[in-house]
C-alpha positions in Angstrom: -4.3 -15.3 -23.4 -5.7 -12.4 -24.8 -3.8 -10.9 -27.5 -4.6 -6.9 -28.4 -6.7 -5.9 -31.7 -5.0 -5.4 -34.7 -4.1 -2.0 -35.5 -5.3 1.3 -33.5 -9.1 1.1 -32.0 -8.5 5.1 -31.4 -11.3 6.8 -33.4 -9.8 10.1 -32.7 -6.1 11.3 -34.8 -3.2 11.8 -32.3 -3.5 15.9 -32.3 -7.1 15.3 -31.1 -6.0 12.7 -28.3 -3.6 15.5 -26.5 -6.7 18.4 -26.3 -9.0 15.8 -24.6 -9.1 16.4 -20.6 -8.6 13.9 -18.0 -11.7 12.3 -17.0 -12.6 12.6 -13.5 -13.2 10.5 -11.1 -16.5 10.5 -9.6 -16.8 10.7 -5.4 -18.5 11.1 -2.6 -19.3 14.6 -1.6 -17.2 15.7 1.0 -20.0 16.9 3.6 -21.2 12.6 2.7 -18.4 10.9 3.2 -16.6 12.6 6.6 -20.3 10.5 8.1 -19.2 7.3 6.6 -16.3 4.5 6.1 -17.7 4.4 2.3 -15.4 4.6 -0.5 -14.3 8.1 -1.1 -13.8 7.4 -5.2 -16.4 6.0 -6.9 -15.3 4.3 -9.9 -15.5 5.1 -13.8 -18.5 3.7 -15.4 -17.9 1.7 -19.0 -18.5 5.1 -20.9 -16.0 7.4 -18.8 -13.5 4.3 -19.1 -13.3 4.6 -22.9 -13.4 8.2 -23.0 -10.6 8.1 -20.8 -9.0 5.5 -23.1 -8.9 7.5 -25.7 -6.7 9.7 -24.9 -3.9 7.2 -24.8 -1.2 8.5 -27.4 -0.3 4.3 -27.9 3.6 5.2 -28.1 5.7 3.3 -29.8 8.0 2.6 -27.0 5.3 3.3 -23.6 7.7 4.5 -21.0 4.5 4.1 -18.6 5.1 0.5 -18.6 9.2 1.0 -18.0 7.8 2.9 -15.1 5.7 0.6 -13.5 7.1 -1.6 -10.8 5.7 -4.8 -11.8 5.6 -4.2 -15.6 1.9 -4.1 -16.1 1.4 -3.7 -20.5 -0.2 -0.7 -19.9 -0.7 0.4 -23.9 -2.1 -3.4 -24.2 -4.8 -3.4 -22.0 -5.7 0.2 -22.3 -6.6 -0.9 -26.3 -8.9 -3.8 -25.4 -10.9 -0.9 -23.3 -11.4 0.7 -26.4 -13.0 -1.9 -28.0 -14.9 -2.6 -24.8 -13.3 -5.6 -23.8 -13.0 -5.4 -20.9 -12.2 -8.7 -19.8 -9.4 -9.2 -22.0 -8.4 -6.0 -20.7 -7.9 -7.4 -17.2 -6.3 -10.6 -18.5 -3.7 -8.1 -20.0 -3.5 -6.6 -16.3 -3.2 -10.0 -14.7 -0.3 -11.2 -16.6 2.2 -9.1 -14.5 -0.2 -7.9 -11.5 -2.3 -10.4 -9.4 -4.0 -6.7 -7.6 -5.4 -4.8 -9.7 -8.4 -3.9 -7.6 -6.0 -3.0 -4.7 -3.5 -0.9 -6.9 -6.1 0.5 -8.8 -7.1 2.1 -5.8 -3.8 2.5 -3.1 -1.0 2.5 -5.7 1.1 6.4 -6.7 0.6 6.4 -10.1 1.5 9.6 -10.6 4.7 8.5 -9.0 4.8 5.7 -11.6 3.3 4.7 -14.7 1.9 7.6 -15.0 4.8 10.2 -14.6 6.1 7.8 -17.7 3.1 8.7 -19.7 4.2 11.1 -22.4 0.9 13.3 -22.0 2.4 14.4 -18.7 4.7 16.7 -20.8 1.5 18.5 -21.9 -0.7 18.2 -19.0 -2.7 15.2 -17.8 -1.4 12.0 -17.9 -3.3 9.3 -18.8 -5.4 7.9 -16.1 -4.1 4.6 -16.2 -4.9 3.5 -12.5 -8.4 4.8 -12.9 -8.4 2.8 -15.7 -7.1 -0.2 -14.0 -9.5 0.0 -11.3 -12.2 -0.1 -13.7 -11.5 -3.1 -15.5 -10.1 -5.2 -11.8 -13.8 -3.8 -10.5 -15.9 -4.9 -13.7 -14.3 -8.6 -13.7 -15.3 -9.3 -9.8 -18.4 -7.7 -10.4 -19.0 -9.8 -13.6 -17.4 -13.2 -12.0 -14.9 -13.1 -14.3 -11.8 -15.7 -13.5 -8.5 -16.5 -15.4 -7.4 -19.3 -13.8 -4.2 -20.8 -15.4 -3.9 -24.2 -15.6 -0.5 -25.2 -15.8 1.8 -28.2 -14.9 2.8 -28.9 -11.1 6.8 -28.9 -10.3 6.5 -31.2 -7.2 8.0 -27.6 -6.0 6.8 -26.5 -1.9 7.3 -22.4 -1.9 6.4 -21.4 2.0 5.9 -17.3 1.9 6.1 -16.0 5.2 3.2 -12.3 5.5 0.0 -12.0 3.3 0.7 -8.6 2.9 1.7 -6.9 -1.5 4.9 -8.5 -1.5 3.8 -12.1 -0.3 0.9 -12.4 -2.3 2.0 -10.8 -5.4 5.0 -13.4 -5.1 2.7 -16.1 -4.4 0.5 -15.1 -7.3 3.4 -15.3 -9.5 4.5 -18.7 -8.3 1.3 -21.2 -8.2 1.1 -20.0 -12.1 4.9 -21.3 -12.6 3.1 -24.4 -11.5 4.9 -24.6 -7.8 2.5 -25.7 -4.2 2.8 -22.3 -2.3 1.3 -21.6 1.0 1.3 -18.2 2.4 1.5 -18.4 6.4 -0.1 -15.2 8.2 0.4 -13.7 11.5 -2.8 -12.2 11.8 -6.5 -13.5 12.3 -7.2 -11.7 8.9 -5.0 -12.1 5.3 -3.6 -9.1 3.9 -0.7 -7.8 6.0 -1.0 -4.2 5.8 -3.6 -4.0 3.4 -6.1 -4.9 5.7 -5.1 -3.7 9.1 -3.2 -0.6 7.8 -5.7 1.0 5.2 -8.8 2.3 6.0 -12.2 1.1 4.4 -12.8 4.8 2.6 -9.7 4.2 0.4 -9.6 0.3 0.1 -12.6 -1.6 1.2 -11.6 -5.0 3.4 -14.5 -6.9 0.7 -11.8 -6.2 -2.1 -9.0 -8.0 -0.5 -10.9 -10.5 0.4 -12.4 -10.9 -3.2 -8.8 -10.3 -4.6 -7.1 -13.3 -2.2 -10.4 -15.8 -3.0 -9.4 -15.1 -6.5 -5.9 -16.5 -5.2 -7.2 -19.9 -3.5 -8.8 -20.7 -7.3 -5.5 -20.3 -8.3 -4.1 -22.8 -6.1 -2.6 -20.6 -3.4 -2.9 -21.7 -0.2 -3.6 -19.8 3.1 -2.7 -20.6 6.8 -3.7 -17.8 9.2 -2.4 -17.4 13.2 0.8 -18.6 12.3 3.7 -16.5 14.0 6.8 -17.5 11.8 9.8 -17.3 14.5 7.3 -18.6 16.9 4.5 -20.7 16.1 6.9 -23.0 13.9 10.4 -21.4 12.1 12.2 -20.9 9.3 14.5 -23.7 9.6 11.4 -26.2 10.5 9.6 -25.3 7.3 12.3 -26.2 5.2 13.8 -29.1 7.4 10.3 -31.0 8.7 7.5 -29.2 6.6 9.4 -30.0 3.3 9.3 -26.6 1.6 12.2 -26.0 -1.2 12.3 -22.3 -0.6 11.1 -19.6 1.6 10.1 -15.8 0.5 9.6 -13.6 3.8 8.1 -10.8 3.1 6.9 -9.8 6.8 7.0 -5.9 6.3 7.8 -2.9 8.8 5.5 -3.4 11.4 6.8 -2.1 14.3 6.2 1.4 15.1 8.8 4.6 15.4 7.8 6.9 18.4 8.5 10.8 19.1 11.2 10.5 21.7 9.4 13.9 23.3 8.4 13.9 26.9 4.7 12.5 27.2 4.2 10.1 25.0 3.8 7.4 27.5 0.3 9.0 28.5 -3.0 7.9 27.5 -4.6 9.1 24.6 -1.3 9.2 22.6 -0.9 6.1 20.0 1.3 4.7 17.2 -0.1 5.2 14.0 -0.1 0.9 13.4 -2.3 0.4 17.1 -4.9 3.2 16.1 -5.2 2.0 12.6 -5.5 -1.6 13.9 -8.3 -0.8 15.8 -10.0 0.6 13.4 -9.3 -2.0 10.9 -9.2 -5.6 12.3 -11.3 -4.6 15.4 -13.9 -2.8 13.5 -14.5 0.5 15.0 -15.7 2.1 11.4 -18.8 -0.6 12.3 -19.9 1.2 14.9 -22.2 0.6 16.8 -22.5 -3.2 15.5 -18.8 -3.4 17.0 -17.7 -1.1 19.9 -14.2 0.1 20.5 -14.9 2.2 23.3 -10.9 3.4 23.3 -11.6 5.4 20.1 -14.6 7.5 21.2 -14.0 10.6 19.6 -17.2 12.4 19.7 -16.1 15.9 20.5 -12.6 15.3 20.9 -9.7 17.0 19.6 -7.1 15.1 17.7 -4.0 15.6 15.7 -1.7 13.0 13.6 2.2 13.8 14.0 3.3 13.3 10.4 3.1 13.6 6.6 2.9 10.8 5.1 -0.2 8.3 3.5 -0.2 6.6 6.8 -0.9 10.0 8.6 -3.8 11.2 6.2 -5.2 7.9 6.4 -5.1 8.2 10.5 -6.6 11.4 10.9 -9.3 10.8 8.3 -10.2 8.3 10.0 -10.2 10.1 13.4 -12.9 12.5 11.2 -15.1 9.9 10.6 -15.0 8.4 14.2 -16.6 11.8 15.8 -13.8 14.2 16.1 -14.4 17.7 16.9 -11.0 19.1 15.0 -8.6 16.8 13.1 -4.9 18.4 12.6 -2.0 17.0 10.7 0.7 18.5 12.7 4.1 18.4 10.0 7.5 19.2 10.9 8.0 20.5 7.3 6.2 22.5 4.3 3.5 21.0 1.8 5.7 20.8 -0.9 8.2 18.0 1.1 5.1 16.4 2.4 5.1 12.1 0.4 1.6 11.7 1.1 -0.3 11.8 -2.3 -1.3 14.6 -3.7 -5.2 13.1 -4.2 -5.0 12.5 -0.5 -4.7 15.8 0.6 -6.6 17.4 -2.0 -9.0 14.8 0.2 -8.6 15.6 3.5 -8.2 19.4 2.7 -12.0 19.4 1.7 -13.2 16.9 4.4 -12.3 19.8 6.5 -8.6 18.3 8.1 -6.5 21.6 9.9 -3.1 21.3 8.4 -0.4 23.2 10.3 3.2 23.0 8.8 6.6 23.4 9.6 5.3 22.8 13.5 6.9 19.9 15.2 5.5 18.6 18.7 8.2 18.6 22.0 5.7 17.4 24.7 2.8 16.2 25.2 1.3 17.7 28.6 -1.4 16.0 31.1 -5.1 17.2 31.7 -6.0 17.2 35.3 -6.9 13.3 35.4 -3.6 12.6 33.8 -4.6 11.9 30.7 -3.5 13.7 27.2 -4.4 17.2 27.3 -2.4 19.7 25.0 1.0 19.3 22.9 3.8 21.8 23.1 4.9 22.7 19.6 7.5 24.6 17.9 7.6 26.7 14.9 10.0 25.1 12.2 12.1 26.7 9.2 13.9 24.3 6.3 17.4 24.5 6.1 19.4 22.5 3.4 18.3 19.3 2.2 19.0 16.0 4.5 19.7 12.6 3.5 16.3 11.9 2.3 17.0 14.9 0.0 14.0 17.1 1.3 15.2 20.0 3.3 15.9 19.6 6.7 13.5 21.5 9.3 15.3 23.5 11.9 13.5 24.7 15.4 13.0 28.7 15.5 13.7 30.0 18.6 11.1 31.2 21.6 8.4 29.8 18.9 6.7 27.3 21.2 2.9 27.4 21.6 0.1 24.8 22.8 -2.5 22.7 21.5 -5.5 21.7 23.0 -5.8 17.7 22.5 -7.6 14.8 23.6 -5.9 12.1 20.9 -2.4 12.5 19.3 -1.7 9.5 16.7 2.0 9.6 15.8 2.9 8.6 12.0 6.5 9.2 11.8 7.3 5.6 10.3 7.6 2.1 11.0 10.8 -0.2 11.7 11.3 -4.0 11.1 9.9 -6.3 13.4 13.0 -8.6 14.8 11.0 -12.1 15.4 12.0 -13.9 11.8 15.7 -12.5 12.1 16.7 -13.3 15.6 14.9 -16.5 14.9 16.9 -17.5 12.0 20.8 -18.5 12.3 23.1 -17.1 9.6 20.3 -15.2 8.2 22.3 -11.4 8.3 20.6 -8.1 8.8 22.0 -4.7 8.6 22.5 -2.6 11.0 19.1 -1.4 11.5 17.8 -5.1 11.5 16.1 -5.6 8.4 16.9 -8.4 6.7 19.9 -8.2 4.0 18.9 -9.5 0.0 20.1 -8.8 -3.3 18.2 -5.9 -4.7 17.2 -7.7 -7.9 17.2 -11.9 -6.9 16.0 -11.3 -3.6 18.6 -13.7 -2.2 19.4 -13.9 1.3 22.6 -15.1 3.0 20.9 -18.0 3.5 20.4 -20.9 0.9 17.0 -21.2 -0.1 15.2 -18.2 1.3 14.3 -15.3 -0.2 13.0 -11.7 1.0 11.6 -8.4 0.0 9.2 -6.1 0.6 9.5 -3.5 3.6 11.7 -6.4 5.8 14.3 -5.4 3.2 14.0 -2.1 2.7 12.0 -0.2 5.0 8.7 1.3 5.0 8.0 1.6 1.0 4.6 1.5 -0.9 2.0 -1.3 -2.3 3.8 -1.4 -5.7 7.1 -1.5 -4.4 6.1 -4.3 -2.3 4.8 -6.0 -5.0 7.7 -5.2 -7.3 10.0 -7.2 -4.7 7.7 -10.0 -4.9 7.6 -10.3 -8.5 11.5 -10.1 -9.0 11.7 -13.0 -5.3 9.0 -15.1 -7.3 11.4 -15.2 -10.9 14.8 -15.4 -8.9 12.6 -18.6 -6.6 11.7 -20.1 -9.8 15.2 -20.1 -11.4 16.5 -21.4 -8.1 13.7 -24.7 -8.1 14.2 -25.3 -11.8 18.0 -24.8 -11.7 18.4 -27.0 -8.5 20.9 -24.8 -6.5 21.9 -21.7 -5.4 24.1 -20.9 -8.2 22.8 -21.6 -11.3 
């Protein structure tokens, strides 16, 4: 394990450290990129990375590391950068967070770690998942692999979706020594990594770098495997022999409109279009042809605000559309995508039109989707999500002219594990019921977390679940019940 240098590596005194700016991160023009599926960000180099590492105040008591979700030693492994270890640096990262190449890339930060870092009272925080990228990104490109080798349990840990929350779990688990096999629905590992996230923002080779990095670990994969269908939860535990169960199946099931229209074609969920574009390859074209999502010309709009919505109409960008709108019942400021994101999309060129929300979507002549009705909005007080709530104004209608509207309102659980499972209890919107820090069900021996607990959350929460279901698992193994 490595252990960090002795002392401060910081050449420069703290009063320098704070007048240092942020270093930025290097990306595709945007006039490039709206003709590709390449990366958008481009990565520090070794040189930016320790520039950037120096600006790290090393606290005495790092609140960016009480911030982050899966407790990554963020002061640690930002020293070995200093010294241009880089190695040890992602060894540090490792310890507590088996993605770094994903979150370095997909996880809020600024939401996180660093909205802990103390130069965020002054003005920049540190770039710690710039940072983290770099190091995840220099150990694949290197070969670099810290395998534990520790002592097997005899212990069988089934964990039921590939997505953050399964395989950070896993991760956690095969270096407590346990057998764990993670059993995916999908023809790809990932969960919503792969199929949700396009290839500008999280390129499908790092996942699949990231998860063989797994298998050396010991994990083990099993794709095509619809728990609730294909085999359950009762005859893993009872006939395959497993000692517990994490599921960690996500929100997958898509949240529609309710408006009049939305039945006609041309108008998606956010999950189907994304899919497409994802697991059946239509950012490959012409190698792989998806003739539904011909958008050469076309005019689309995404229905939403979130990172989901950005990611959708993006992608709708790259695929040949004409116009690309966001269409957001609210203003900027209450919009959760991330802020990078928009800054994004806002130079690629994306139309954003705020405080309108769609009532109908209205045929062309062939019956197709040809304009949405939309109404103006105003924000009246704060709802129970605490943003304000938006309110319809009055004789405000007006159309749009559309060929594609992708709606990315939200996702809700997917019922197949539950109504599968006897004296497993959900609440009363069907996700599955768990204690907020074991991860315990209702029933003995199975575990759960992620979005199938909570709802539609982010990468690092995910992952945060998994971490706390993979200790609260290993006490319950070890301990040899429920209880103890």
């Amino acid at each position: 394990m490595s252990q960090p240098p002795p002392g401060s590596a910081n050449p420069l005194p703290l009063r320098d450290r704070v007048k240092l700016p942020r270093q930025h991160m290097p990306e595709q023009p945007s006039e490039l990129r709206i003709l590709n599926f390449g990366e958008v960000n481009l990565g520090y180099g070794p040189e930016l990375a320790q520039q950037e590492a120096q600006r790290c105040l090393e606290c005495a008591k790092p609140t960016c590391m009480d911030n982050c979700p899966v407790g990554v030693k963020v002061k640690e492994f930002v020293q070995h950068i200093l010294v241009g270890d880089f190695s040890g640096a992602a060894a540090i990262i490792r310890q507590d967070n088996v993605l770094p190449a994903i979150t370095g890339r997909v996880c809020p930060q600024e939401d996180h770690c660093e909205a802990g870092c103390k130069l965020h009272k002054k003005g920049e925080s540190l770039g710690i998942g710039y940072l983290e990228r770099f190091v995840a990104d220099y150990e694949q490109r290197l070969g670099i692999r810290h395998v534990p080798t520790v002592a097997a349990t005899g212990k069988k840990v089934a964990i039921v979706g590939s997505g953050p929350a399964g395989l950070s779990a896993a991760g956690d688990l095969v270096q407590k020594g346990h057998q764990v096999r993670v059993f995916e629905a999908l023809h790809e590992l990932g969960g919503v990594l792969v199929y949700g996230i396009p290839e500008f923002r999280l390129p499908k080779g790092i996942i699949r770098e990231q998860i063989d990095y797994m298998r050396a670990m010991g994990v083990e994969f099993e794709t095509d495997v619809v728990v609730g269908r294909t085999i359950t939860i009762d005859e893993l535990m009872h006939e395959e022999g497993f000692d517990a169960i994490f599921i960690a199946t996500g929100a997958g099931s898509p949240q529609f409109l309710g408006i009049p229209g939305e039945h006609l074609n041309g108008v998606y969920s956010a999950n189907e279009f994304l899919t497409r574009i994802n697991l059946m390859h239509a950012y490959e074209f012409p190698a792989y042809d998806q003739p539904m999502l011909d958008l050469h010309g076309k005019d689309v709009a995404v229905i939403g605000g979130g990172n989901t919505a950005l990611d959708t109409i993006r992608s709708a960008l790259r695929l040949g559309a004409r116009k690309a709108y966001v269409l957001y019942r609210r203003s900027e400021t209450e919009m959760p995508a991330r802020v990078e994101e928009v800054k994004h999309a806002r130079q690629e060129g994306i139309e954003f039109h705020m405080l309108t929300a769609p009532v109908e979507f209205l045929p062309d002549e062939k019956g197709w989707l040809g304009a949405v009705r939309c109404q103006r909005m105003e924000l009246g007080e704060p709802d129970a999500s605490g943003r304000r709530r938006p309110q319809p104004i009055a004789g405000s209608e007006f159309e749009v002219p559309l060929s594609v509207a992708v709606i990315a309102v939200g996702t809700s659980a997917n019922p197949v594990v539950q109504s599968t499972t006897p004296g497993l209890n959900t609440d009363k919107r069907g996700y599955i019921s768990a204690d907020s820090v074991t991860q315990r069900t209702s029933r003995r021996g199975v575990f759960a977390g992620g979005d199938i607990v909570t709802g539609s959350a982010t990468v690092i929460l995910a992952m945060g679940a998994g971490r706390r279901a993979a200790k609260s698992i290993h006490e319950y193994l070890i301990d040899g019940g429920w209880g103890g």
